[in-house]
C-alpha positions in Angstrom: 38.5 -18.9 -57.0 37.0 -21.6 -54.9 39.5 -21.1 -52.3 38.5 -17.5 -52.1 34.8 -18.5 -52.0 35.2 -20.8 -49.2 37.0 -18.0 -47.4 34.4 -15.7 -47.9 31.5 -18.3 -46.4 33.7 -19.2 -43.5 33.8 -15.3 -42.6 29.7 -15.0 -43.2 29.2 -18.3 -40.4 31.5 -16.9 -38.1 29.9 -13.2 -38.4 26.8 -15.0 -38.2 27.7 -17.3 -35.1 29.5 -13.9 -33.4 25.7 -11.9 -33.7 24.1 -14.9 -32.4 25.9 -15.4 -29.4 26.4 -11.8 -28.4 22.1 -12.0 -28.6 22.0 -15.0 -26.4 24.3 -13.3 -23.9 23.0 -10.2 -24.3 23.2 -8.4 -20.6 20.0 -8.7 -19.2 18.0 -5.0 -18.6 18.4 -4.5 -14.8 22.2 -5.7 -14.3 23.9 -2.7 -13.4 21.0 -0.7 -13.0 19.6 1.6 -10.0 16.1 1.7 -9.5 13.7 4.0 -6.8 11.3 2.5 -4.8 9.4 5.6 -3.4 7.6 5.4 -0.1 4.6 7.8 0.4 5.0 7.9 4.1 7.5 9.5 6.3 11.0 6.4 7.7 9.7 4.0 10.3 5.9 3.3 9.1 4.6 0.2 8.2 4.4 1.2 4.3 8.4 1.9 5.2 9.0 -1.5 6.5 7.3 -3.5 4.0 9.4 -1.4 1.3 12.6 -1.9 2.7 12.3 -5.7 3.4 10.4 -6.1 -0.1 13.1 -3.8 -1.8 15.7 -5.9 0.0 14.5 -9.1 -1.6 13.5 -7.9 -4.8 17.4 -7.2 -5.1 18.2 -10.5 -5.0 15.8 -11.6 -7.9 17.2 -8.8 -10.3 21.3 -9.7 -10.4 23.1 -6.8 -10.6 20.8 -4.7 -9.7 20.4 -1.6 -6.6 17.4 -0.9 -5.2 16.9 2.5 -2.9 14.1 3.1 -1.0 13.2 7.0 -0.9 10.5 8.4 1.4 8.5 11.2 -0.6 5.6 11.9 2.6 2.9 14.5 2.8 -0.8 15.2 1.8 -1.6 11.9 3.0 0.2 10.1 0.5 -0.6 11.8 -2.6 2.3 14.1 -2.9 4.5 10.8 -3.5 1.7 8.8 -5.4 2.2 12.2 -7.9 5.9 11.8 -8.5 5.2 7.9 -8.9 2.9 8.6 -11.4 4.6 11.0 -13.0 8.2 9.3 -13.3 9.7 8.4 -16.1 8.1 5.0 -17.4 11.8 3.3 -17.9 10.7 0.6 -15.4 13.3 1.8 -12.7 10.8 3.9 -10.6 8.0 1.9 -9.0 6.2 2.8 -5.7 3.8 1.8 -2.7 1.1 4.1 -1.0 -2.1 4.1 0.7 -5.0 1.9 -1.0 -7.6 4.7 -0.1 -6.0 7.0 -2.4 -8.2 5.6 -5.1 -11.2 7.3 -3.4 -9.1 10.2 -3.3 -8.8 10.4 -7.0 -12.9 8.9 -7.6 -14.1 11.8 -5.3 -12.0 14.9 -7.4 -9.9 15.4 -4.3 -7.5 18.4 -4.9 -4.0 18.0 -5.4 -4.4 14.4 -7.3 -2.2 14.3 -10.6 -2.4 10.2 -11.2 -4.8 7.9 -12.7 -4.3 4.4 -10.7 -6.3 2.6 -13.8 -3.5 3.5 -15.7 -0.7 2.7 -13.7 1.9 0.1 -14.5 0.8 -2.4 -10.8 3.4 -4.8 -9.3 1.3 -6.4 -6.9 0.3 -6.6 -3.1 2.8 -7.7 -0.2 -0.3 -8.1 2.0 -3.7 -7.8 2.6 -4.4 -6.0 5.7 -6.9 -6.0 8.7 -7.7 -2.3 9.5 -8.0 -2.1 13.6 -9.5 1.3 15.3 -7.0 1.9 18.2 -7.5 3.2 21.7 -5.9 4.3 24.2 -5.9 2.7 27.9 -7.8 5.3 28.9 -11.3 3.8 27.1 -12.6 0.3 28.3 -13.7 -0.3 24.0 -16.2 0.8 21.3 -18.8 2.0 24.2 -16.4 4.4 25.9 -14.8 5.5 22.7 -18.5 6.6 21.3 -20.1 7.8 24.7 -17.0 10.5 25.3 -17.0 14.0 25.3 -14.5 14.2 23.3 -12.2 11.7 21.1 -8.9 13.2 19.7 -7.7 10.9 16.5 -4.6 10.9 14.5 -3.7 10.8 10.3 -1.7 11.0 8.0 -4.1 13.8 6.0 -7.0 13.9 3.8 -6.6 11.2 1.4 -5.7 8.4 3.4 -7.0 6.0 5.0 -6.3 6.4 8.4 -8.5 9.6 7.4 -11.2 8.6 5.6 -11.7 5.7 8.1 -12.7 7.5 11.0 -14.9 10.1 9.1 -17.0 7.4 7.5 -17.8 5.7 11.0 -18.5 8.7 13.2 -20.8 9.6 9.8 -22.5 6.4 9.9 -22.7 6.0 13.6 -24.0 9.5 13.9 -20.9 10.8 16.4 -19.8 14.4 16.6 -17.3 13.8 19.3 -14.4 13.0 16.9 -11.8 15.0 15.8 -9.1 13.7 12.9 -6.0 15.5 13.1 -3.3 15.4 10.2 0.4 15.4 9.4 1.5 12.2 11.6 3.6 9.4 9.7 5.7 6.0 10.7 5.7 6.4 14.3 4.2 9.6 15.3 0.9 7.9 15.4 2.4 5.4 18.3 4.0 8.5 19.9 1.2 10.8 19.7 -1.0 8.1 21.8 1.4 7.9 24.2 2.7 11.2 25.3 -1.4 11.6 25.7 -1.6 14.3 22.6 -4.0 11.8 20.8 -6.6 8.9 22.1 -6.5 6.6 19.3 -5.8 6.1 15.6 -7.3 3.9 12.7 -4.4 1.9 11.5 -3.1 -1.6 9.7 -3.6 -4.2 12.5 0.4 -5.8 11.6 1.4 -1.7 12.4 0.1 -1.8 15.4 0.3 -5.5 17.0 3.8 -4.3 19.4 2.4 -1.2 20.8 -0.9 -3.2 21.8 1.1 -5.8 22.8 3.8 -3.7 24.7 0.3 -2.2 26.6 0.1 1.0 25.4 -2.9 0.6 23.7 -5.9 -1.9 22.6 -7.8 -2.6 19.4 -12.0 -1.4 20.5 -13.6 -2.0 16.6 -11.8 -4.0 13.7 -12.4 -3.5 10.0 -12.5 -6.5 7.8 -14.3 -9.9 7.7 -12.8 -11.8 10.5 -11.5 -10.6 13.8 -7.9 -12.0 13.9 -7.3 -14.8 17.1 -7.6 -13.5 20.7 -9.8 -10.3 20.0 -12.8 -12.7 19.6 -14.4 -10.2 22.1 -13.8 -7.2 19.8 -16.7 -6.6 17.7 -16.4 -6.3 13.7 -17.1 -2.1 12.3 -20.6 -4.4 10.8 -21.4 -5.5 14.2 -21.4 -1.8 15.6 -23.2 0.1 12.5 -26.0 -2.1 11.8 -28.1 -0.1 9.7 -28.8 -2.0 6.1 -28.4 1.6 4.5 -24.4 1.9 5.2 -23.4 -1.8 4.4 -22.4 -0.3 0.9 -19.9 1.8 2.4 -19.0 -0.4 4.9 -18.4 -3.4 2.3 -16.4 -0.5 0.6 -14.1 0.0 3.7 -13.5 -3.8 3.8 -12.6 -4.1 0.0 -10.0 -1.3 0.4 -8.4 -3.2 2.5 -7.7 -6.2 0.0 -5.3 -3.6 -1.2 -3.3 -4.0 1.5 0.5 -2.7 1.0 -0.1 -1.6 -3.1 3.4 -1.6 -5.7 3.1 0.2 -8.8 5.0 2.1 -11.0 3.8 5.2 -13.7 1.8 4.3 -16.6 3.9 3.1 -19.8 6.5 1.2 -18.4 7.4 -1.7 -21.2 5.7 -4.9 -21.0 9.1 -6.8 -20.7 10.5 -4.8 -17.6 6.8 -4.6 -16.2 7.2 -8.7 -16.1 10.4 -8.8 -14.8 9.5 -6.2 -12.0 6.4 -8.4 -11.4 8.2 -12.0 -11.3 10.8 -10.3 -9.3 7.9 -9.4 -7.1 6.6 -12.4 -7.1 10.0 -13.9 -5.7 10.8 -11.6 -3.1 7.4 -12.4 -1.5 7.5 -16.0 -1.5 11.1 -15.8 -0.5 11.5 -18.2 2.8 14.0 -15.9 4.3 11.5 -12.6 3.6 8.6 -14.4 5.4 10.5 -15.7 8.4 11.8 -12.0 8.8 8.3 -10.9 7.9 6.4 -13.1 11.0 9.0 -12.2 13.0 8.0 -8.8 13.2 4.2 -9.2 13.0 4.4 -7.9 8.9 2.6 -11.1 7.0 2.9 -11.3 3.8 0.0 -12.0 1.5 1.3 -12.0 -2.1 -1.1 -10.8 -4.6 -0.1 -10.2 -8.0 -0.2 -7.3 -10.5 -3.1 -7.9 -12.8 -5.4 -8.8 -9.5 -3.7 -5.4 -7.5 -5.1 -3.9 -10.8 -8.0 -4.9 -11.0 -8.7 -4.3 -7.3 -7.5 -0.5 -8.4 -10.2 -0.1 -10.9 -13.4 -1.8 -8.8 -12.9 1.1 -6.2 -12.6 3.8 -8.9 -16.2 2.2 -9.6 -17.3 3.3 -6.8 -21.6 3.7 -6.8 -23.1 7.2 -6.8 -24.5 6.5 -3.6 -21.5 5.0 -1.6 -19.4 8.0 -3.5 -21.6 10.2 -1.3 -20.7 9.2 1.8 -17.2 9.3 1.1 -17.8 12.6 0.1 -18.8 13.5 3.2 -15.9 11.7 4.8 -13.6 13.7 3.0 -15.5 16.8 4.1 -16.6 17.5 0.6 -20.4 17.8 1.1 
């Protein structure tokens, strides 16, 4: 009987040690697994590039994992903000789009199906520099608002390189703009070039090789600081002076602390959102991501998650006031 009672112990431990270590080498969530990083813009784009090289690099920090990068363009970024929002919250669907977008969704903008206070954010490759290009043809800021006519490029309502433009010919009382939609990646560059457009408002690290290759120059820079060697290029608050707009334009400097935005839809579990986000975390302070990164003019300024989120929510705060004018950027009043 004791022999038998023995047995039966002996069976119980190694039961018992057999549960444990299956738990303790349990395979972790994302081996194996595929996961879609959605682009909002069309191939070739800044928002492209960051993806790729971030995508590339978050890889590496989730073994076993395969991250593809899908391009989901139109309405100026809210047609793939929409199916990021509306994915399935499994934590293998996670996305980067414009950082305006929250205007989009705080002035009622048609077509908007997301709520970016509820979404599940990664956190921010970089904080950008917003630059208002010209083409050769305009000496800077002078020429640009004393011409007849100045033809601008965007993606469409809703993004920034939109809105941007609106809300300074509003504020510096021009009528001589005109913002045409339905460029992406390159086509802004293109556009300039082939003389179908005279400038564009853009992400300074987008547009560093076609100023440097000479095709174009920075006249007005949105942002706090003007970055080195355009010392003689004035600041957006150095051109619109009056004390009534510096609402909107500390509004159109705060956007940009956005930068290059990653989130995923609302729900996603708190265990994969962490992983996504140390994974993050990683691919940005990877050595190997930065070199590549300042190689090709694309900093990276690593924000995390619960900041990116909370950057989200102070524009959806927008004040009555400042929501006005955007309004009237948008076209909406």
């Amino acid at each position: 009987m004791r022999k038998r009672n023995v047995l039966f112990v002996l069976i119980l431990a190694v039961f018992a040690l057999s549960v444990f270590t299956s738990q303790a080498i349990a395979k972790p969530f994302y081996e194996g697994k595929t996961l879609t990083l959605i682009v909002t813009t069309k191939p070739g784009g800044g928002y492209d590039f960051y993806a790729r090289l971030v995508g590339k690099y978050m890889q590496k920090y989730l073994p076993g994992s395969t991250i593809i990068v899908k391009n989901v363009p139109g309405a100026g970024h809210v047609i793939g903000c929409n199916t990021i929002y509306h994915a399935k919250p499994d934590g293998l669907t996670f996305g980067t789009f414009n950082r305006a977008l929250g205007l989009s969704q705080a002035v009622g903008m048609k077509g908007i199906k997301f709520d970016q206070a509820k979404m599940s954010w990664i956190g921010i490759a970089n904080t950008e520099l917003f630059a208002f290009i010209a083409s050769n043809e305009f000496k800077d800021i002078d020429a640009v608002m004393k011409a007849d006519k100045f033809r601008l490029t965007s993606e469409g309502i809703g993004a920034i390189n939109y809105l941007a433009p609106k809300l300074f010919a509003y504020m510096a009382g021009l009528d001589n703009f005109s913002v045409g939609t339905g460029y992406g990646g390159s086509e802004f560059q293109l556009a300039i070039m082939r003389g179908e457009a005279d400038g564009a408002f853009g992400s300074w690290t987008s547009w560093q090789k076609f100023v440097k290759e000479g095709n174009g120059h920075p006249v007005m820079f949105i942002g706090r600081k003007k970055p080195a060697g355009y010392e003689n290029v004035p600041l957006i608050q150095e051109v619109v002076t009056e004390e009534k707009h510096r609402p909107t334009i500390n509004l159109m400097i705060a956007i940009n602390a956005l930068g290059r935005p990653y989130a995923g839809p609302p729900g996603i579990p708190a265990d994969r959102l962490q992983i996504l986000r140390e994974a993050f975390q990683k691919a940005c302070n990877d050595p190997e991501l930065i070199a590549l990164a300042e190689k090709t003019s694309h900093p990276i300024d690593y924000v995390d998650g619960e900041t990116a989120a909370t950057f989200a929510k102070d524009i959806l705060g927008v004040p009555p006031d400042v929501l006005a004018q955007v309004k009237k950027g948008f076209g909406m009043e």
